[in-house]
KEKE-106594 format. One record per residue (C-alpha): residue number from 1; residue in one letter; x, y, z. Coordinates in steps of 0.2 Angstrom, whole numbers, plus 2048, in hexadecimal, padded with zeros to 3 digits. Each point is the difference from the previous one (the first is absolute). Layout:
# KEKE-106594
r torro:NUM&lovex:a&X:X&Y:Y&Z:Z $
...
***
This chain:
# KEKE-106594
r torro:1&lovex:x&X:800&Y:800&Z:800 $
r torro:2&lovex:x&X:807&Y:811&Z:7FC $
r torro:3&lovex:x&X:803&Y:810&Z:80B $
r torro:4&lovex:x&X:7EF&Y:809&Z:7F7 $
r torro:5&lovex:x&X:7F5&Y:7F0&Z:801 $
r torro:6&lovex:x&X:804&Y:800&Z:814 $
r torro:7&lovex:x&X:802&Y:812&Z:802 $
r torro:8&lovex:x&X:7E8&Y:7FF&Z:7FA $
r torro:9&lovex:x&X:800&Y:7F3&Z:80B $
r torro:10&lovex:x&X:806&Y:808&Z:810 $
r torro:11&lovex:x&X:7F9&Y:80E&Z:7F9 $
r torro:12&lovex:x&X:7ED&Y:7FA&Z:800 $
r torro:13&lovex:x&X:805&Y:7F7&Z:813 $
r torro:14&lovex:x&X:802&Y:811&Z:804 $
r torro:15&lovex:x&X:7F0&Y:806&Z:7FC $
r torro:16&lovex:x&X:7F7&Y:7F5&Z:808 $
r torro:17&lovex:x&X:80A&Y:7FF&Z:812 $
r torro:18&lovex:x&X:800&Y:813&Z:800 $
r torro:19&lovex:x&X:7EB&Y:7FD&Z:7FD $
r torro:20&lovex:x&X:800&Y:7F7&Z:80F $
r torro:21&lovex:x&X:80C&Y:808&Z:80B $
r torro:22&lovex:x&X:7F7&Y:810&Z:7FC $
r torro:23&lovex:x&X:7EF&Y:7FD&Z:809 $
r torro:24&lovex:x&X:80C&Y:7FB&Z:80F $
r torro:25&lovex:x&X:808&Y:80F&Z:806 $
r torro:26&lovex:x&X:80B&Y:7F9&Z:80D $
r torro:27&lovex:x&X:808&Y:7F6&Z:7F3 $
r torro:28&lovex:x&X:806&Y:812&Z:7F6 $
r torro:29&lovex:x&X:80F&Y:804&Z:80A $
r torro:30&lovex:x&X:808&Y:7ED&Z:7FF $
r torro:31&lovex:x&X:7FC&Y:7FE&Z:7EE $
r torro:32&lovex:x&X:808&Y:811&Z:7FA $
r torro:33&lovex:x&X:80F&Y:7FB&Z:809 $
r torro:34&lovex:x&X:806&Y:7F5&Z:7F1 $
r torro:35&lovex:x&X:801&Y:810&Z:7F6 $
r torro:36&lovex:x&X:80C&Y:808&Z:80B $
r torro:37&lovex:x&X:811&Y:7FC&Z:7FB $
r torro:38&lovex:x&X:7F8&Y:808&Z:7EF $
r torro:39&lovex:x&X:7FB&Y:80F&Z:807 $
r torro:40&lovex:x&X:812&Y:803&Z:809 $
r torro:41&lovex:x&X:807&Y:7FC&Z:7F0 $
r torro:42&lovex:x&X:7F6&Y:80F&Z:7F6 $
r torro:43&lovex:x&X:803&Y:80A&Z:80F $
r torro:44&lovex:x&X:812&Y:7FF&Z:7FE $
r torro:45&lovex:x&X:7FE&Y:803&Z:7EE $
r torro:46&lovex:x&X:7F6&Y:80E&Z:802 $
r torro:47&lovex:x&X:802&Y:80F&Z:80E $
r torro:48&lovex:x&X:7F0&Y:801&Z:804 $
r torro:49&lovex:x&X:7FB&Y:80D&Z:80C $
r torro:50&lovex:x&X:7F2&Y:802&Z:80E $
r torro:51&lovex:x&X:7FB&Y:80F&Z:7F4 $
r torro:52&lovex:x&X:801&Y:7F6&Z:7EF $
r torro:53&lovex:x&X:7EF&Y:7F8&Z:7FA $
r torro:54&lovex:x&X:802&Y:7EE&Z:7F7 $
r torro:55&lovex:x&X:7F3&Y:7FB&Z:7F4 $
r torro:56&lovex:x&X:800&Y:7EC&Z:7FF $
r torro:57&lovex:x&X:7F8&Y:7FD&Z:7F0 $
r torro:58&lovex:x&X:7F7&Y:7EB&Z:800 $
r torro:59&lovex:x&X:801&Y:803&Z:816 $
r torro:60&lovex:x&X:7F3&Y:7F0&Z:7FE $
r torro:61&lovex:x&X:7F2&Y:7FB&Z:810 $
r torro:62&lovex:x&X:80C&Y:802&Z:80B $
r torro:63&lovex:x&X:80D&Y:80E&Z:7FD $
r torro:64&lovex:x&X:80F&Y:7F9&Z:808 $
r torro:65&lovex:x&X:80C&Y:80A&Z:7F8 $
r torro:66&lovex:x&X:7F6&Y:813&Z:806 $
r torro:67&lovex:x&X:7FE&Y:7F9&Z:810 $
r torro:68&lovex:x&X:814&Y:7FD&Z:803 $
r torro:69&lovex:x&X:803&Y:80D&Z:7F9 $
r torro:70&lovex:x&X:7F7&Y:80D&Z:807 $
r torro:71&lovex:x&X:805&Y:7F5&Z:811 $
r torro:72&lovex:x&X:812&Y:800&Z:7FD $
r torro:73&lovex:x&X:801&Y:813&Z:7FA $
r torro:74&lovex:x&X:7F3&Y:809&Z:804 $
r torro:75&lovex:x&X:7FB&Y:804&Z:7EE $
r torro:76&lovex:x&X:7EF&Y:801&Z:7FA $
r torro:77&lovex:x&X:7FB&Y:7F4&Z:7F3 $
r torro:78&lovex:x&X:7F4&Y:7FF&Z:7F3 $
r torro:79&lovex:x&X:7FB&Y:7EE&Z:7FA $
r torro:80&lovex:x&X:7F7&Y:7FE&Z:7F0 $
r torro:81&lovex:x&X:7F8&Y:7F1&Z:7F8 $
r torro:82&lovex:x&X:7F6&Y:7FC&Z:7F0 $
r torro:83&lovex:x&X:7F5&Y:7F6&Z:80B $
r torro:84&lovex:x&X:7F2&Y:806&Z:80A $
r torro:85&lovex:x&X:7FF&Y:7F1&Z:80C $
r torro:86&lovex:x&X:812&Y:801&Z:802 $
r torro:87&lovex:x&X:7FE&Y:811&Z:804 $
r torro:88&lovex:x&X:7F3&Y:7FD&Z:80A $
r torro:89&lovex:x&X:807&Y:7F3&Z:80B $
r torro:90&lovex:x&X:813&Y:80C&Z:800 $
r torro:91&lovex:x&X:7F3&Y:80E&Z:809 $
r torro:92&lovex:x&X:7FC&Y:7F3&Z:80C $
r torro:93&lovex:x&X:811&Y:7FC&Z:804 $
r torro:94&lovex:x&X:806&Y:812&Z:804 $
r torro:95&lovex:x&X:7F0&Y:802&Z:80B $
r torro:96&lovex:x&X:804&Y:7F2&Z:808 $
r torro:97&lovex:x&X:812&Y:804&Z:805 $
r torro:98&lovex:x&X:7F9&Y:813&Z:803 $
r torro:99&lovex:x&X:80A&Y:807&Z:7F2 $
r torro:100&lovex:x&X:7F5&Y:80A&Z:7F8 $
r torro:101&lovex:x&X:80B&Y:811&Z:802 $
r torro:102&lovex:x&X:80E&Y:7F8&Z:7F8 $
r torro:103&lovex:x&X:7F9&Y:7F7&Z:7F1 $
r torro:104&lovex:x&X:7F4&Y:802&Z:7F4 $
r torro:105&lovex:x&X:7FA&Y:7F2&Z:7F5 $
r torro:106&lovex:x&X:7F9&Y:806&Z:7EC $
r torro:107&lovex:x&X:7F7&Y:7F8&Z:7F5 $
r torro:108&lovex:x&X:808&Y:803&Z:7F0 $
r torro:109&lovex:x&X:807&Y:7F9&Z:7F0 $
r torro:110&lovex:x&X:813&Y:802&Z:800 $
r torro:111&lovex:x&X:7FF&Y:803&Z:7EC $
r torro:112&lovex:x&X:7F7&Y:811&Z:804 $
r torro:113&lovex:x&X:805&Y:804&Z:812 $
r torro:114&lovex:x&X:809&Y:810&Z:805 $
r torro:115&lovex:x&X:812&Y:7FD&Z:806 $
r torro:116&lovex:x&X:808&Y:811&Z:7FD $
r torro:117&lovex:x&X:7FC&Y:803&Z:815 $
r torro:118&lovex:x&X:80C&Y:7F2&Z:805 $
r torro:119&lovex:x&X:813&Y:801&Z:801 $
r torro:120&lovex:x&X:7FE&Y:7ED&Z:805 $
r torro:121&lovex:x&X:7F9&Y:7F3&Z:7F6 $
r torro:122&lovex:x&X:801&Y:7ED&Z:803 $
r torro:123&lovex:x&X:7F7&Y:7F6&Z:7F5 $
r torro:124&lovex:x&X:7F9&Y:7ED&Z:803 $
r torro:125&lovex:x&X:808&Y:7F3&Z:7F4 $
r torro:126&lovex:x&X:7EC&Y:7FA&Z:800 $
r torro:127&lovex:x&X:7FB&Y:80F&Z:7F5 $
r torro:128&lovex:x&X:7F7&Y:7FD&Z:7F0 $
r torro:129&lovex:x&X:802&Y:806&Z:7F2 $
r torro:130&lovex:x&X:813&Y:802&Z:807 $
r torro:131&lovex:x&X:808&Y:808&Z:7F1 $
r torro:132&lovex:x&X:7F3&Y:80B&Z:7FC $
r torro:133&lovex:x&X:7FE&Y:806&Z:811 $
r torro:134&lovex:x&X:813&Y:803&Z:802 $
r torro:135&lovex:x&X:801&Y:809&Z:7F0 $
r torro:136&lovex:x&X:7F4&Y:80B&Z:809 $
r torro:137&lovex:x&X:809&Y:803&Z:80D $
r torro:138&lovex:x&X:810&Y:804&Z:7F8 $
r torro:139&lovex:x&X:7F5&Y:80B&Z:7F6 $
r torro:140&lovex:x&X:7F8&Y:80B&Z:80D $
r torro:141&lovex:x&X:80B&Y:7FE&Z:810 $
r torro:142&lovex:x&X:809&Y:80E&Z:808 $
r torro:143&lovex:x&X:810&Y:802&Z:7F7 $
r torro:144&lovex:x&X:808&Y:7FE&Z:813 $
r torro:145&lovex:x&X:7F7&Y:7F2&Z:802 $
r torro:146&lovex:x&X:805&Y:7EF&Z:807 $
r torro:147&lovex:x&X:7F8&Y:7F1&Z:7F9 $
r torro:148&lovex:x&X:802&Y:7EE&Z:809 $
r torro:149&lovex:x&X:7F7&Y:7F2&Z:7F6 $
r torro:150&lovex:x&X:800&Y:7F0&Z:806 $
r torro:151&lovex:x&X:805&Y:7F3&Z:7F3 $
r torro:152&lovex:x&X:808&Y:7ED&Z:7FF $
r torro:153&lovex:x&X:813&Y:7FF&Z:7FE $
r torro:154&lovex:x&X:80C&Y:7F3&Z:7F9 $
r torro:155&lovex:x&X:809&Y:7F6&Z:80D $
r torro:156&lovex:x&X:80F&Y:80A&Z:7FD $
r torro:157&lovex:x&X:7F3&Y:810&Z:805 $
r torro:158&lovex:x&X:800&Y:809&Z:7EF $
r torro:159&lovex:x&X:7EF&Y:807&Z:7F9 $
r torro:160&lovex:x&X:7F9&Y:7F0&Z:7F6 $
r torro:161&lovex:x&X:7FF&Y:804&Z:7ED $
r torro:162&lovex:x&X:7ED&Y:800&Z:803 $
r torro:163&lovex:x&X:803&Y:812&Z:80A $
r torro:164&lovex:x&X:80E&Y:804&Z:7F4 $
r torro:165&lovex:x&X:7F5&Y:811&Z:7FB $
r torro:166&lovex:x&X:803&Y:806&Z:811 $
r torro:167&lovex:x&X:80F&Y:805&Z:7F9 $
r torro:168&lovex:x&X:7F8&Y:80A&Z:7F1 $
r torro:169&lovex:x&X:7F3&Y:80A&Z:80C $
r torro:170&lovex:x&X:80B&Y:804&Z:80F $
r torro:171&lovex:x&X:811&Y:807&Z:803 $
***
């Protein structure tokens, strides 16, 4: 089985854990854990600020990636997904947590979104139609704007030829 064949299999395990783990909210704080050592990574990456607002663009039904962050730094985040139960449930999840002054969960298409606001941009490897949304971006982003996509790598950690037009839209 190849890396992309697994990767939609996790994937769709994803989705429905995160449906479940969703409508039990002691279970959020333990389940976002195993996105940590992502989010210290694109903190690292990125010198995000308590000042800085992040827009997460595919932040799912639960919005792992907002919540660490703004956690970790302090930021204020803006999740966006396509889907409205996602978003739906992502609301829930910030309730839940009482994080509603810190992040702000949009419905919205990332084809059509306004990103211009956002220094910070990290973007789900998830996100459909992926090329056509990071063209987008690279379109209409901030020229200071710093861009962290999430994408598989070779075993020797070199973008896969798949993401090799990451090289054409970004510097």
């Amino acid at each position: 089985m190849d890396a992309f064949a697994l990767k939609f299999i996790g994937d769709f395990l994803f989705i429905i854990i995160e449906k479940i783990i969703v409508k039990l909210p002691s279970l959020i704080p333990p389940y976002i854990t195993y996105y940590e050592d992502i989010v210290d990574n694109e903190i690292t990456l990125a010198p995000i600020t308590k000042q800085d607002t992040i827009i997460h663009i595919g932040c799912g039904p639960i919005p792992s990636t907002s919540l660490l962050v703004a956690q970790k730094t302090g930021a204020r985040t803006i999740g966006i997904d396509k889907d409205i139960l996602s978003v739906k449930n992502a609301r829930y999840c910030v309730h839940a947590l009482h994080l509603e002054d810190q992040i702000q969960i949009d419905h919205g298409d990332a084809l059509t979104y306004a990103i211009q606001s956002s220094r910070f941009l990290i973007v789900s490897q998830g996100i459909e139609p992926r090329y056509k949304v990071l063209e987008h971006i690279a379109e209409t982003m901030r020229p200071d704007a710093l861009v962290i996509f999430r994408t598989l790598s070779s075993k020797e950690g070199d973008i896969t030829t798949q993401d090799a037009i990451l090289s054409s839209l970004f510097t």
